[in-house]
Backbone as a printed PyTorch tensor [residue, N CA C, xyz], in Angstrom:
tensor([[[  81.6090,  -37.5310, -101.9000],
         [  82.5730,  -38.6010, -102.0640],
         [  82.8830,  -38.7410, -103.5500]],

        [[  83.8580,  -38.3130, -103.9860],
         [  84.3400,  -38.8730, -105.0090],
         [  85.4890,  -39.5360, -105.3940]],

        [[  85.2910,  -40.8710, -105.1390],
         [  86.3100,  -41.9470, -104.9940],
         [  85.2590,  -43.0030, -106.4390]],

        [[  86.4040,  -43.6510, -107.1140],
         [  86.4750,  -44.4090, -107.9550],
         [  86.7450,  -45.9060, -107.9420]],

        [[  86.2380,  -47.0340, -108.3360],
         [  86.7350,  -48.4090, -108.0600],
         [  88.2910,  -48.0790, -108.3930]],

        [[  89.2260,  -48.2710, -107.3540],
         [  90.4610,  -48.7910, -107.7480],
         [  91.0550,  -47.8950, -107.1320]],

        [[  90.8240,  -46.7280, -106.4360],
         [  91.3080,  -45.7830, -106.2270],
         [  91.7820,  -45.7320, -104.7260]],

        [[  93.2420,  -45.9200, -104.4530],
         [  93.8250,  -45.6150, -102.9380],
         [  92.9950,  -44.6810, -102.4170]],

        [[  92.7080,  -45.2450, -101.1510],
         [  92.5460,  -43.9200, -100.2550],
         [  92.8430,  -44.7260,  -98.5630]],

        [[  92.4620,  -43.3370,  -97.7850],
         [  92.8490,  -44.0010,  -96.1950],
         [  91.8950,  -44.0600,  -95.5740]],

        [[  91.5430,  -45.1220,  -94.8580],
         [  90.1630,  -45.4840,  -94.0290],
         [  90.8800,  -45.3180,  -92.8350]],

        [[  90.9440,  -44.1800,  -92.4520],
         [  91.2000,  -43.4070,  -90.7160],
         [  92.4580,  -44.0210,  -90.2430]],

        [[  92.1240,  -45.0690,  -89.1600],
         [  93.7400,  -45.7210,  -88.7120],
         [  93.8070,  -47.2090,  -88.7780]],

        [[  93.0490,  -47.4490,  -89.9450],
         [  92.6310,  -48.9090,  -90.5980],
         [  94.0430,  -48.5370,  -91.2730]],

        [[  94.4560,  -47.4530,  -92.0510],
         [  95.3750,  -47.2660,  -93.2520],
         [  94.8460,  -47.2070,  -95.0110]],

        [[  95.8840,  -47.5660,  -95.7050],
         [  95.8020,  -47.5600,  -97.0980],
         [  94.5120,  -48.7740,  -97.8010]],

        [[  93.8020,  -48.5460,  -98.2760],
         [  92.9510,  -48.9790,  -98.8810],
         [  92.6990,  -49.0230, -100.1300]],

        [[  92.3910,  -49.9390, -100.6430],
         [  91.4650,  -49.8500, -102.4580],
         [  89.8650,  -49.3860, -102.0950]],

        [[  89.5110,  -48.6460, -102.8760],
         [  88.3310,  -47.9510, -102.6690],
         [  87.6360,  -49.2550, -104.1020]],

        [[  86.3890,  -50.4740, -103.3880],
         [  86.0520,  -51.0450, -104.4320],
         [  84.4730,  -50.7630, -105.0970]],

        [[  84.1090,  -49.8100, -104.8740],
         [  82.8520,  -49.0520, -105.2290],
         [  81.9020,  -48.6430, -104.0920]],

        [[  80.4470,  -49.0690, -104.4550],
         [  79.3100,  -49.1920, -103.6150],
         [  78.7890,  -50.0320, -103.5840]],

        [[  78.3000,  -50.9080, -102.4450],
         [  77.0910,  -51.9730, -102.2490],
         [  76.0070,  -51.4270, -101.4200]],

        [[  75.0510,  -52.2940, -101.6860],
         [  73.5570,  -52.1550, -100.9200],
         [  74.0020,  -53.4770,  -99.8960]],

        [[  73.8690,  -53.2470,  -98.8400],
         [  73.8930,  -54.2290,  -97.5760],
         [  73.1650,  -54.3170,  -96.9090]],

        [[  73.1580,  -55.3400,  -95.8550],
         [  72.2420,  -55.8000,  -95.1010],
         [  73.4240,  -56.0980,  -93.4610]],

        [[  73.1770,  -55.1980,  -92.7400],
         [  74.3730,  -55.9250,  -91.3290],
         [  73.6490,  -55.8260,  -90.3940]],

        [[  72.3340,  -55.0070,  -90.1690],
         [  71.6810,  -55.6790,  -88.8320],
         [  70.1890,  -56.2120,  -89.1000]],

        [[  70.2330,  -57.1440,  -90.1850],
         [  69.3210,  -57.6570,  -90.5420],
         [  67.8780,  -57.0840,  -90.3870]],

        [[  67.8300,  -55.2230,  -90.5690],
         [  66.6240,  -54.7490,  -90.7740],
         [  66.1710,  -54.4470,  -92.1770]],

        [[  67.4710,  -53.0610,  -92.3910],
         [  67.0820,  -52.8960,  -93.3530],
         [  68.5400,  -52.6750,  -94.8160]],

        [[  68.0210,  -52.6560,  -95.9770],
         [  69.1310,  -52.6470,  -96.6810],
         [  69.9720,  -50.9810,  -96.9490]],

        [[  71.0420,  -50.6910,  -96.1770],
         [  71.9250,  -49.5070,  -96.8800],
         [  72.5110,  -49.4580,  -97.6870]],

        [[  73.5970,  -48.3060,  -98.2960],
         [  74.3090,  -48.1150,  -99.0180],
         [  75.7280,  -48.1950,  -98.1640]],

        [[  76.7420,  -49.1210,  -98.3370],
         [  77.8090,  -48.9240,  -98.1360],
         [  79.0660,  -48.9190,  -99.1120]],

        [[  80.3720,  -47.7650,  -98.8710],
         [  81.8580,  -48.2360,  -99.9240],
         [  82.3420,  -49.4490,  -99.0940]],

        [[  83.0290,  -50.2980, -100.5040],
         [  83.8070,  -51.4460,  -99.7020],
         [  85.4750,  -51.0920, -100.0520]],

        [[  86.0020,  -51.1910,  -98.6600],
         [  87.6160,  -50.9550,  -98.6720],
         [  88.0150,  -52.4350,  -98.8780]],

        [[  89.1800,  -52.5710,  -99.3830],
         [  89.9980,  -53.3390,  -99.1340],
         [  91.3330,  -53.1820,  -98.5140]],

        [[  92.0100,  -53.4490,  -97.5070],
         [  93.5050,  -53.2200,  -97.2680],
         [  94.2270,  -53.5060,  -98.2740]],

        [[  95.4990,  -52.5400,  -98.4430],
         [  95.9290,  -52.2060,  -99.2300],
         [  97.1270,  -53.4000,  -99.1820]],

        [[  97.6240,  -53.7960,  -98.2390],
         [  98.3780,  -54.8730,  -97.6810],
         [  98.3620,  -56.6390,  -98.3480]],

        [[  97.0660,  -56.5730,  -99.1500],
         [  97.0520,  -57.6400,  -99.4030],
         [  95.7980,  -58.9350,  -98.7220]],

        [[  95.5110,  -58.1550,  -97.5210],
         [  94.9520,  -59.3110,  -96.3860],
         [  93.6630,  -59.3090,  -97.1060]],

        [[  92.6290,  -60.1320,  -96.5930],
         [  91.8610,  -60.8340,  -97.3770],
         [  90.3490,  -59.9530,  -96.1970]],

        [[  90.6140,  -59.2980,  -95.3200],
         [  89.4230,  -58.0920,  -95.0280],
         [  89.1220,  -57.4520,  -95.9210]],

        [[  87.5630,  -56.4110,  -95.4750],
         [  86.7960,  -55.9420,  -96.0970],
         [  86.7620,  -55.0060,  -95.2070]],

        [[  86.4020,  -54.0200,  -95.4630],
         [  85.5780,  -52.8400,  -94.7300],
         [  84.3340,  -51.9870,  -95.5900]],

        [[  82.8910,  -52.0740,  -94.6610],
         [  81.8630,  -51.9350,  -94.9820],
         [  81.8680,  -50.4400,  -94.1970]],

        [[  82.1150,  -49.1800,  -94.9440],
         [  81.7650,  -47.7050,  -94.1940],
         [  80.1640,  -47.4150,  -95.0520]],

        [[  79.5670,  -47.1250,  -93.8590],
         [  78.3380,  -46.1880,  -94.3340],
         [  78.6450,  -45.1730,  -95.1060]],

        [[  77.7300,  -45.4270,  -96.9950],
         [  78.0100,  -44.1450,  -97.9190],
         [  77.8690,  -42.7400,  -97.5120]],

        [[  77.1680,  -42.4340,  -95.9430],
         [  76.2500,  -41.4350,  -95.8250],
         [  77.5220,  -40.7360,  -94.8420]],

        [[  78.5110,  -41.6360,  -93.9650],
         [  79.4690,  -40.8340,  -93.7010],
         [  80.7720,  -41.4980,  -93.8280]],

        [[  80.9130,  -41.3990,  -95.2090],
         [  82.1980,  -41.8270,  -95.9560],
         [  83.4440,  -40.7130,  -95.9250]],

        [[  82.5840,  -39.5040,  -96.2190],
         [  83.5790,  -38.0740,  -96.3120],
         [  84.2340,  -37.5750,  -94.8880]],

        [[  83.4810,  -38.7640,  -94.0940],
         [  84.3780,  -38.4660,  -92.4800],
         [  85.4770,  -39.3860,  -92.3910]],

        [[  85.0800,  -40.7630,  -92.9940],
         [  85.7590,  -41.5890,  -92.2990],
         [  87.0110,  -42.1310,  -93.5700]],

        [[  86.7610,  -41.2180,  -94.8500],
         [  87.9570,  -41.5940,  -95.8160],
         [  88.3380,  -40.5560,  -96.5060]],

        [[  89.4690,  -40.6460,  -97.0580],
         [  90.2450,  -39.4610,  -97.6150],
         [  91.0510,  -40.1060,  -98.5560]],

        [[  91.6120,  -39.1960,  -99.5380],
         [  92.4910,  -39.6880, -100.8410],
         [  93.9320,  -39.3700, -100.2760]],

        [[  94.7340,  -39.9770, -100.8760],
         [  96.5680,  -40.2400, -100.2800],
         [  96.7800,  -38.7060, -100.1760]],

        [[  98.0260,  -38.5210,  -99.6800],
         [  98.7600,  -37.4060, -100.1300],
         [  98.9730,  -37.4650, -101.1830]],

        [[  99.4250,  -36.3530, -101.8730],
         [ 100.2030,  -36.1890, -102.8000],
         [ 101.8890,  -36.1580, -102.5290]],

        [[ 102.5350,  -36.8960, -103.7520],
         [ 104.1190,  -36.6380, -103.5600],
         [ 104.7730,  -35.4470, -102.9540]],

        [[ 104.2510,  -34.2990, -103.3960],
         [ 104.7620,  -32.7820, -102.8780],
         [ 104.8080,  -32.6000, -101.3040]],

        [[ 103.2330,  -33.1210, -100.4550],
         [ 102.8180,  -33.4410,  -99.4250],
         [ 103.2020,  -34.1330,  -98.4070]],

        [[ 103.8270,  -35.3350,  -99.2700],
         [ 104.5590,  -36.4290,  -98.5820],
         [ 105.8910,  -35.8050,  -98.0020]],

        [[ 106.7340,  -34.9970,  -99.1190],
         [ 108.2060,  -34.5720,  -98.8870],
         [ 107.8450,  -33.1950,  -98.0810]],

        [[ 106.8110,  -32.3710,  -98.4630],
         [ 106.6910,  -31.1570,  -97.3280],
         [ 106.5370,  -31.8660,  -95.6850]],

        [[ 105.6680,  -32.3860,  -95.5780],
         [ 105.3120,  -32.9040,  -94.0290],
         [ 106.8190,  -33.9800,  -93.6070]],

        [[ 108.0170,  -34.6730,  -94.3580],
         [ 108.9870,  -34.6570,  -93.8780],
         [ 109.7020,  -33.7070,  -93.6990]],

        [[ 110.1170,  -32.5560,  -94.2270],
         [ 110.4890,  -31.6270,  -94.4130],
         [ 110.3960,  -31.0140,  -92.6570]],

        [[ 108.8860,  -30.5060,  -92.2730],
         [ 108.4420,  -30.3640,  -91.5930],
         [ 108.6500,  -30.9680,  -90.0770]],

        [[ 108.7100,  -32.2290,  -90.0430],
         [ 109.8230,  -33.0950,  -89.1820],
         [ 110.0390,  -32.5540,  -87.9540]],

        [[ 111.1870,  -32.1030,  -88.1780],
         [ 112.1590,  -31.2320,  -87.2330],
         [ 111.2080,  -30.2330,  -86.1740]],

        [[ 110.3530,  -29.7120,  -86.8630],
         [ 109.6260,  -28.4560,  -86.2170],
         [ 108.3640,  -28.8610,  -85.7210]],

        [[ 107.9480,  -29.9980,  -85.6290],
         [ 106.8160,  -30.4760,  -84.8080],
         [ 107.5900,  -31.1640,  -83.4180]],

        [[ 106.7400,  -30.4060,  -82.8300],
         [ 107.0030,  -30.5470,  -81.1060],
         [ 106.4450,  -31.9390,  -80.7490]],

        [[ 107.0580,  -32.5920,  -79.6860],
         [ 106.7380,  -33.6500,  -78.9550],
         [ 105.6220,  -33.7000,  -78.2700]],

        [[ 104.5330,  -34.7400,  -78.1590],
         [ 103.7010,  -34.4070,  -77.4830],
         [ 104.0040,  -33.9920,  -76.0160]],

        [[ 103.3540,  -33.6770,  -75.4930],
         [ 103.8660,  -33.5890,  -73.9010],
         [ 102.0870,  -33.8060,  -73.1800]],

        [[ 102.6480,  -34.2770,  -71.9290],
         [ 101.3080,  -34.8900,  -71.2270],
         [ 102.0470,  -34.6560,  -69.3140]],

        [[ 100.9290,  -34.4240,  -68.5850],
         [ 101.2540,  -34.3830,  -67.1420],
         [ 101.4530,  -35.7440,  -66.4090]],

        [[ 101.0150,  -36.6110,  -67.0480],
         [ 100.5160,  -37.8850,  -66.1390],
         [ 100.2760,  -38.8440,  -67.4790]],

        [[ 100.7040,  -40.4950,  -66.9750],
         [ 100.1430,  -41.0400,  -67.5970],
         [  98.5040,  -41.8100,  -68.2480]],

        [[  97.7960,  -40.9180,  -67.2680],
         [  96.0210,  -41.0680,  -67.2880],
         [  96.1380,  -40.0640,  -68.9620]],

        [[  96.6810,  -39.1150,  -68.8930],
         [  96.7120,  -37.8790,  -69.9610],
         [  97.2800,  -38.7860,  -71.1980]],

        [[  98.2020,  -38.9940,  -70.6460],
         [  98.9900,  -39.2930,  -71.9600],
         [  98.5090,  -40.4360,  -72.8590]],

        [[  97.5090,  -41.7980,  -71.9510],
         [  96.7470,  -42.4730,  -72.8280],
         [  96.0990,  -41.9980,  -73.6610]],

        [[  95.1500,  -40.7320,  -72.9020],
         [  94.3090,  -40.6840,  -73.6640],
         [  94.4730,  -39.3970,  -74.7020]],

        [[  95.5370,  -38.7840,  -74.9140],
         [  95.6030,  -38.5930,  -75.7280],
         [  96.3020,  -38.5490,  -77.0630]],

        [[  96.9280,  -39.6440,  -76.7640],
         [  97.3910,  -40.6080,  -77.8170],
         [  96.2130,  -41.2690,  -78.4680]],

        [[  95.2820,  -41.8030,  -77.8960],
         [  94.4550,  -42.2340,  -78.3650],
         [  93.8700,  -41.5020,  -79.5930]],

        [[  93.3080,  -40.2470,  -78.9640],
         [  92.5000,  -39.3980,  -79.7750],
         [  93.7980,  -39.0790,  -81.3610]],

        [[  95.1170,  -38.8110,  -80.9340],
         [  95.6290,  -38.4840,  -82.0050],
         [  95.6940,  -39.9560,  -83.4790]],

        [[  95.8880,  -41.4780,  -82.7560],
         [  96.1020,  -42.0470,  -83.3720],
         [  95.0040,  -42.4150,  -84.6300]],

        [[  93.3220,  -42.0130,  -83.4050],
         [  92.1750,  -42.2710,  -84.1900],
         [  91.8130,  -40.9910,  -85.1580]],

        [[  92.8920,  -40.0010,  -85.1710],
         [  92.4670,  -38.5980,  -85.9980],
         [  93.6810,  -38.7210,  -87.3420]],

        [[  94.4840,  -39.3570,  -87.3520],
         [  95.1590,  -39.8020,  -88.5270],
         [  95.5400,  -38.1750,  -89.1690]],

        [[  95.8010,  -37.7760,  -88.3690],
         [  96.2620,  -36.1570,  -88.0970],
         [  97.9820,  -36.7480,  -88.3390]],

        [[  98.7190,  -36.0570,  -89.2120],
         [  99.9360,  -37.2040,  -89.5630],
         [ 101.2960,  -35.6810,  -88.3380]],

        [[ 100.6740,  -34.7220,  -88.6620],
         [ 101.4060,  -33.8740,  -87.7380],
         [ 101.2590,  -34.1960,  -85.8810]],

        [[  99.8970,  -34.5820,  -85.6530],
         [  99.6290,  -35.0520,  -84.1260],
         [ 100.1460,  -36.6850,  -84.2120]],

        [[ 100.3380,  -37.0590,  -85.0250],
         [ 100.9810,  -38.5480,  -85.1390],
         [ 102.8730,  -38.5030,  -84.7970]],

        [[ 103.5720,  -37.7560,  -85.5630],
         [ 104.7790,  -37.6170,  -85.5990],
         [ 104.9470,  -37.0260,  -83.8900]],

        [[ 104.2900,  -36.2300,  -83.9710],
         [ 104.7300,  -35.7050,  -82.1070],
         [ 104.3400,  -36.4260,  -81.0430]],

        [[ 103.6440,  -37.9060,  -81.4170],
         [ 103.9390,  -38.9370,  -80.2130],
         [ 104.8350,  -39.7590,  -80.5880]],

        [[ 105.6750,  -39.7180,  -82.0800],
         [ 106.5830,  -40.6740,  -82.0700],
         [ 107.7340,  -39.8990,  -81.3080]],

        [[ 107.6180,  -38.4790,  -81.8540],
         [ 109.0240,  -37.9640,  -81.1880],
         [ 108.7280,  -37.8510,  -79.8280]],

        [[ 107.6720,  -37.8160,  -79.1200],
         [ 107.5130,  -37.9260,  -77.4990],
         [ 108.2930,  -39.3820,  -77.0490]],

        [[ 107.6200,  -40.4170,  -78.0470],
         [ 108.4210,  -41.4920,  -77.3210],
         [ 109.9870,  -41.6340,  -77.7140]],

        [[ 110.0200,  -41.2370,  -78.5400],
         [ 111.9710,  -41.3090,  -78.9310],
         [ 112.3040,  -40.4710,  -77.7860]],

        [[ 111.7810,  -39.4200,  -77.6380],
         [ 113.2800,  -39.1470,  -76.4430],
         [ 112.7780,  -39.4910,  -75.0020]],

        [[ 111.5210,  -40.2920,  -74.5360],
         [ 110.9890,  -41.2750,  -73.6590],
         [ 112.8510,  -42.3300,  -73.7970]],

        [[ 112.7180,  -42.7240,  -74.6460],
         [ 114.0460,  -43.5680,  -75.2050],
         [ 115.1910,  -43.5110,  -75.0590]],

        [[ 115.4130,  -42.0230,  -75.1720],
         [ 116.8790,  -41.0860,  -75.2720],
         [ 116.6950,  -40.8870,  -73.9610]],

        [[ 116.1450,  -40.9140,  -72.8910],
         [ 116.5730,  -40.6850,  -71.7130],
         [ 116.5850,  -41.7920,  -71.2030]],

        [[ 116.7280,  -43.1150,  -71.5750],
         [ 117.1990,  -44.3720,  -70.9000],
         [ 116.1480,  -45.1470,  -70.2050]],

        [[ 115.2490,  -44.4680,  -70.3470],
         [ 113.9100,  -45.0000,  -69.7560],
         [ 113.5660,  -46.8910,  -70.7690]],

        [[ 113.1770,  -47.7580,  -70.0430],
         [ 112.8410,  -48.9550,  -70.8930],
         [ 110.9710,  -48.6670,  -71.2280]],

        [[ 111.1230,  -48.4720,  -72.2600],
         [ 109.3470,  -48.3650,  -72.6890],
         [ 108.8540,  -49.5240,  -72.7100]],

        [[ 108.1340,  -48.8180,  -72.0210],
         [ 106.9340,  -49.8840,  -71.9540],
         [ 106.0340,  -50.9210,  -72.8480]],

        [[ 105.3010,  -51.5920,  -73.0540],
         [ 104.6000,  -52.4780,  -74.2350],
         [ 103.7120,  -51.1570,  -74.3680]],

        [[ 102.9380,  -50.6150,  -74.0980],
         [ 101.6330,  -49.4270,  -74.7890],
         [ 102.8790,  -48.5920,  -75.6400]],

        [[ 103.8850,  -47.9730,  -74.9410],
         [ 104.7160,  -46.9900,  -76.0150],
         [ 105.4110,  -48.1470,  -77.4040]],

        [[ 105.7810,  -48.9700,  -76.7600],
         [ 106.1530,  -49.6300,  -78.1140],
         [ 105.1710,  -49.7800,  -79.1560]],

        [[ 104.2130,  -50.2580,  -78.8500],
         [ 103.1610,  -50.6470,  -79.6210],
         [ 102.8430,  -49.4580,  -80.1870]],

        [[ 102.2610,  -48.6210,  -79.4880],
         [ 102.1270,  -46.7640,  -80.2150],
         [ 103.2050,  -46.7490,  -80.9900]],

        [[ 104.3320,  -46.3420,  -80.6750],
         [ 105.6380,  -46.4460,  -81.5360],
         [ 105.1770,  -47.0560,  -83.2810]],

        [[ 105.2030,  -48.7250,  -82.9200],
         [ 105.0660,  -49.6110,  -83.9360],
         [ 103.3980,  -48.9380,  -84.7580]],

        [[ 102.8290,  -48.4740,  -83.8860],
         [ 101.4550,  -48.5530,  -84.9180],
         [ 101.2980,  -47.0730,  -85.2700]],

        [[ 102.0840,  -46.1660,  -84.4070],
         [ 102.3190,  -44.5660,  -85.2490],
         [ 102.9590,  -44.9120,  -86.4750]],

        [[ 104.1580,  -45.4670,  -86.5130],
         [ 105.4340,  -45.4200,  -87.5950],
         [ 104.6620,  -46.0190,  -88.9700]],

        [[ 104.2370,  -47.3160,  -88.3110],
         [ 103.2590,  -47.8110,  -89.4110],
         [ 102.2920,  -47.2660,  -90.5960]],

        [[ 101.6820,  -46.0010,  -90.0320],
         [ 100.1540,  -45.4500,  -90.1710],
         [ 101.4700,  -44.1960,  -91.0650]],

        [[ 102.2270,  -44.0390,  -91.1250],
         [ 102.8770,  -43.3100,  -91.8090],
         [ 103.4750,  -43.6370,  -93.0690]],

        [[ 104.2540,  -44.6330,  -92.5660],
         [ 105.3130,  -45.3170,  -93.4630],
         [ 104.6370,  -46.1650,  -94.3160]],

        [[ 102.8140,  -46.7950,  -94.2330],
         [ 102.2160,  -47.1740,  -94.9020],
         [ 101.8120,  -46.4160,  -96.1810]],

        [[ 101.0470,  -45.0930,  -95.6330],
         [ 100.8130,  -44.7280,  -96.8270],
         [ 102.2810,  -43.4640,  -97.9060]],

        [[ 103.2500,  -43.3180,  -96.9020],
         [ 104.0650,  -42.6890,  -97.7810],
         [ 104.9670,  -43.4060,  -98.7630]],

        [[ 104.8840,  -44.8500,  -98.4170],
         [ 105.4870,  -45.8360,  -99.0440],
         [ 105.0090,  -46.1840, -100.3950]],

        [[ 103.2930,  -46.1150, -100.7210],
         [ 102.4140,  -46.2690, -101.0540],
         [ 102.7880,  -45.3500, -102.7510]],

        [[ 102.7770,  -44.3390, -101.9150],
         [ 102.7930,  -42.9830, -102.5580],
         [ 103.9420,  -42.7240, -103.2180]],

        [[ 105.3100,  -42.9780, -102.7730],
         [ 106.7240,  -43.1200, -102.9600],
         [ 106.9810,  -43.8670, -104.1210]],

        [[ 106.2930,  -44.9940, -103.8190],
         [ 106.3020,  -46.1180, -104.3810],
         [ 107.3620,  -47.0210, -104.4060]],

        [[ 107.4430,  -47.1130, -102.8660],
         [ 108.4390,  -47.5830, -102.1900],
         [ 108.5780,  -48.9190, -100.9400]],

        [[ 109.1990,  -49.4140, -100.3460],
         [ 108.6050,  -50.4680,  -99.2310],
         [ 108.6960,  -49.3740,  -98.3800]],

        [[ 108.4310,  -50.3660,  -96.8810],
         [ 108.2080,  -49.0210,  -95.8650],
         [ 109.4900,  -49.0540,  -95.1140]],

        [[ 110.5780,  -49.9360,  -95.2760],
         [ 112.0920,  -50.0400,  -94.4620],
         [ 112.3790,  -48.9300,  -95.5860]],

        [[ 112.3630,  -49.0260,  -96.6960],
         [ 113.0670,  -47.7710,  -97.9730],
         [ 112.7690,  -46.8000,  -97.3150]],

        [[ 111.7230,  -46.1300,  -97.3920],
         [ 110.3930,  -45.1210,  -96.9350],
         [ 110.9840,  -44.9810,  -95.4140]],

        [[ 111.4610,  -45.2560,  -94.9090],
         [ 112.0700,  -45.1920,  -93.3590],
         [ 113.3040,  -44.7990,  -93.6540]],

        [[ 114.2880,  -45.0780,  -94.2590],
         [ 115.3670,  -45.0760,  -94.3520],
         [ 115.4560,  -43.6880,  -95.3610]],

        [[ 114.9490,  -43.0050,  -96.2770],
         [ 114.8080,  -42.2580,  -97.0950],
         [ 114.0520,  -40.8970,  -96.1070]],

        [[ 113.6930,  -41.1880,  -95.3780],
         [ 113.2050,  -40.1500,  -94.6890],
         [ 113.9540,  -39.7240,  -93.0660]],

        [[ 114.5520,  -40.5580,  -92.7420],
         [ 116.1200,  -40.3250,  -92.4620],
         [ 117.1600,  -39.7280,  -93.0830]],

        [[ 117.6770,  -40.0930,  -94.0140],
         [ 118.1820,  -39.7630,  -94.8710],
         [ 118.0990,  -38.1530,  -95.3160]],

        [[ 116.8700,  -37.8280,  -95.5960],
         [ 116.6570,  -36.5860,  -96.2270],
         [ 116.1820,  -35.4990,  -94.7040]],

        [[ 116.1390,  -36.0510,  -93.3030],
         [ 116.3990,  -35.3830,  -91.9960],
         [ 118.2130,  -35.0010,  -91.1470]],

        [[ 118.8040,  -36.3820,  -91.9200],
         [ 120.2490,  -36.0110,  -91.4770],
         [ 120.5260,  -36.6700,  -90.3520]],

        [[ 119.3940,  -37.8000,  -89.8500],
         [ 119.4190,  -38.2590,  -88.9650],
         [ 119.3900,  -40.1990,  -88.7750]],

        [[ 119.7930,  -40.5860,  -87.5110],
         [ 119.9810,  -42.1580,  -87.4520],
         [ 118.9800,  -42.7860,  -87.4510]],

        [[ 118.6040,  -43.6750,  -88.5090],
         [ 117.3790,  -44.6160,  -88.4450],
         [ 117.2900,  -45.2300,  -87.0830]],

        [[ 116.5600,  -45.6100,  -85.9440],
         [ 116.3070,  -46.1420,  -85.2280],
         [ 114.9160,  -47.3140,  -85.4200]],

        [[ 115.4450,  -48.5080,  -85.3720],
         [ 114.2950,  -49.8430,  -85.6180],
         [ 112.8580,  -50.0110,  -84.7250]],

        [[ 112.1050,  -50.1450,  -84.7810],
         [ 111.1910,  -50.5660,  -83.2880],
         [ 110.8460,  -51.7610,  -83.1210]]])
């Protein structure tokens, strides 16, 4: 782990974080560990306590700018998820949302956009996926951009050739 007080990074599908060092803790009142403390990057007044011992699983440093514009770039050529059934398709949305995999992320948004484009009314789980894929994106490329995330939405439209759609 080499993360620094002050230093963005992403705590899985928590999102953008301040990395605020190390503490020694106490959470099941046995014994004392080592944990990093996150802060959301958002402002909110949470904490997140990750075990130092598997930090290198559960956090990572931003993209880089280059990264950000390659993986839009990229866009176009990531396939939709596809699923047989909706037993499938929960669950593996699930697994993609908790792997912060930003390529397995984009191919359930574009699964549900054309869920959309065929007139179908989505459901509250696809909206919500929708709202909390777009999010987990537009959070940290915004971040990175140094941009809001309607800009960061609209700019990445923009540079696809294609119609912003709201959720």
């Amino acid at each position: 782990m080499n993360f620094h007080a002050g230093d963005k990074v992403v705590y899985g599908s928590m999102g953008v974080c301040t990395f605020k060092g190390t503490e020694k803790r106490t959470f099941d009142g046995i014994g004392e560990k080592e944990y990093c403390k996150l802060v959301p990057a958002d402002g909110s007044s949470a904490a997140y306590y990750v075990p130092a011992g598997s930090a290198d699983e559960k956090i990572r440093p931003l993209l880089t700018k280059d990264q950000v514009y390659a993986l839009i770039d990229e866009m176009p050529d990531i396939e939709p998820l596809t699923c047989e059934n909706s037993h499938e398709w929960k669950t593996k949305v699930s697994a993609v949302m908790q792997s912060g995999n930003y390529e397995n992320i984009i191919s359930v948004i574009k699964a549900i956009h054309s869920r959309r484009r065929s007139k179908r009314k989505l459901n509250y789980a696809d909206e919500r996926t929708m709202k909390t894929a777009k999010s987990a994106i537009l959070g940290e490329f915004s971040v990175i951009l140094g941009m809001t995330e309607s800009q960061t939405d609209r700019l990445i439209c923009e540079r696809l050739g294609v119609k912003c759609e709201t959720v």
